[in-house]
N, C-alpha and C positions, 0 to 999 in steps of 0.2 A: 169926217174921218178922225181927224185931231179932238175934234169935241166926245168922240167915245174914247178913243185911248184916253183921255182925261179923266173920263167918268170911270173906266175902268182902273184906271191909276188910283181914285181918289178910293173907289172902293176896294184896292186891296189896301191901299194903309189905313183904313177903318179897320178892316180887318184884323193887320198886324198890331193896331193899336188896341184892339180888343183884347187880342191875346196876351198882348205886355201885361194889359191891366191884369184880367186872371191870374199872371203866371205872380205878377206883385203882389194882389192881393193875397194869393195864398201862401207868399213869402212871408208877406209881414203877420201871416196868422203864426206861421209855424215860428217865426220869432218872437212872439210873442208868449207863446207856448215855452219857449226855449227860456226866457227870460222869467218869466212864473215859476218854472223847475230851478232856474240859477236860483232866484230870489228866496226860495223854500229852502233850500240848502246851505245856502247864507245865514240863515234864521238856525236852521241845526246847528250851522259850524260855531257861528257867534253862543251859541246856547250853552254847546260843549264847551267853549273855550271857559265861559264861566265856571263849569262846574271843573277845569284844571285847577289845581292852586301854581301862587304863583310863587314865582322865584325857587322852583324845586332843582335848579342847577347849583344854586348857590347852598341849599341847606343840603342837598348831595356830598358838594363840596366841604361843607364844616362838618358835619357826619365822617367823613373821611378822614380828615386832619385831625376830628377829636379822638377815632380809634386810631391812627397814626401817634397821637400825642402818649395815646396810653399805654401803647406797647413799649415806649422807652420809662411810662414812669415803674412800671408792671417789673421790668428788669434793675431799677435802681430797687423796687422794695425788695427784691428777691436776692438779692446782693447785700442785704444791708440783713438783713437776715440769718444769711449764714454768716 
């Protein structure tokens, strides 16, 4: 009697051990997958970043201060003028 509860024991965690397997193996496919898509995208984003130029906050910035600069030389000419 104990020697079949045992066999029956041993073949359901064969069982549940099967299942684990399946249910990981087709985990680690679909992360796999998941990780092929990050990795492609990665590739585009790095790609893009290339094609940004850089430092466009800072030449923004001087663009700015040089029409900034020139609207007061613009009123010294215009003053000197009349």
């Amino acid at each position: 009697l104990r020697d079949e509860f045992r066999q029956q024991e041993r073949d359901y965690n064969q069982h549940l051990r099967e299942v684990r397997d399946k249910r990981q193996a087709k985990a680690m496919e679909e992360r796999n997958e998941r990780q092929k898509e990050w990795n492609q995208q990665k590739l585009v984003r790095a790609a893009e970043k290339l094609d940004e130029q850089p430092f466009v906050c800072e030449m923004t910035l001087i663009e700015q201060t040089m029409a900034f600069c020139k609207t007061f030389t613009a009123t010294k000419q215009t003053k000197a003028t009349e």
